[in-house]
Every structure is written in C-alpha cells, then in structure tokens.
C-alpha positions, 0 to 999 in steps of 0.5 A: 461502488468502492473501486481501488486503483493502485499504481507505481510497482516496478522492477527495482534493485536492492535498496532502492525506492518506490511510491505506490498510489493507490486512487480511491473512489465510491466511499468517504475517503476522508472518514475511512481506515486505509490500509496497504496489504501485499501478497508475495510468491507463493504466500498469503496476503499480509498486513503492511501499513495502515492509516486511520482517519485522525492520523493515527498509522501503524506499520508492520514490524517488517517494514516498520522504519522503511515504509511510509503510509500516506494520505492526501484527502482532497485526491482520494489517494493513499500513497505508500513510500517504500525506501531500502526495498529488500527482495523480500519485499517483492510482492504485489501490493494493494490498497483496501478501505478496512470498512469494505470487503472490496480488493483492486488488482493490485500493483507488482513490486520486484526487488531484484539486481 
C-alpha cells in the first residue's frame, strides 16, 4: 500500500524559506517518478516539480529558479526547497508517486506578513 507523508508547511513572510519532506513507503522509491503538486485557495490542484529516477528534474515555470526538488533514496524521502516564497505561493503541498493514483494529506504552506 503506497503512503505519502508530507511534513514542513508553515505560516512564512514574504521572501522567505521552507523545506517540505515528504516520507514514502509501499513503492520502489529508487526506481519512481516523483513529483511535488500544490493546491491553493480556491484553485485546482497544480503541477510543481518533478524528479525522475536517473536525475533528470523539471520545474514549473512559476517556481522555476526558486524551487528545489530532491531526493534522498536511502530515506525513501522527497524534499522540496522553497526559497523567496511569494504569497502566491500559499498552497497546500503534496507529494505523488507518478506511477500511483495515490494522494497524502498534504502539508500547508502560508505566505503572508
């Protein structure tokens, strides 16, 4: 059974920093395409960053140059650097095994002064 747990959402100012994490278990982690997704106010669920197996990462254009996707095979965790956070950033963000049609409960992100 795939189970996602994503942890490290917090209230922060304009311009400041996070690291989520997100715990992964019940998949090859080594071997899966990961993903970061986030779903603000009153929006639909979007696309943020991926990275595939063999290194290969790929960033929406919104975060592109802010965000940063990585991986750390051994703990079966993705993490997602988020620096300069912008209050449109404000967002709940999950974690998703792009061979699995399997969601966490996410993990809330506020930007806000």
């Amino acid at each position: 059974q795939v189970q996602l747990v994503e942890s490290g959402g917090d209230l922060v100012p304009p311009g400041g920093s996070l690291k989520l994490s997100c715990a992964a278990a019940g998949f090859t982690f080594t071997f899966a395409h990961m993903s970061w997704y986030r779903q603000g106010p009153g929006k639909e669920r979007e696309w943020v960053a991926t990275f595939a197996p063999f290194g290969t990462l790929s960033y929406a254009d919104s975060v592109k140059g802010r965000f940063t996707i990585s991986r750390d095979n051994l703990k079966n965790t993705l993490y997602l650097q988020m620096n300069n956070l912008l209050p449109e950033d404000t967002a709940r963000y999950y974690c998703k095994a792009q061979s699995y049609n399997s969601w966490g409960q996410g993990t809330q992100v506020t930007v806000s002064s």
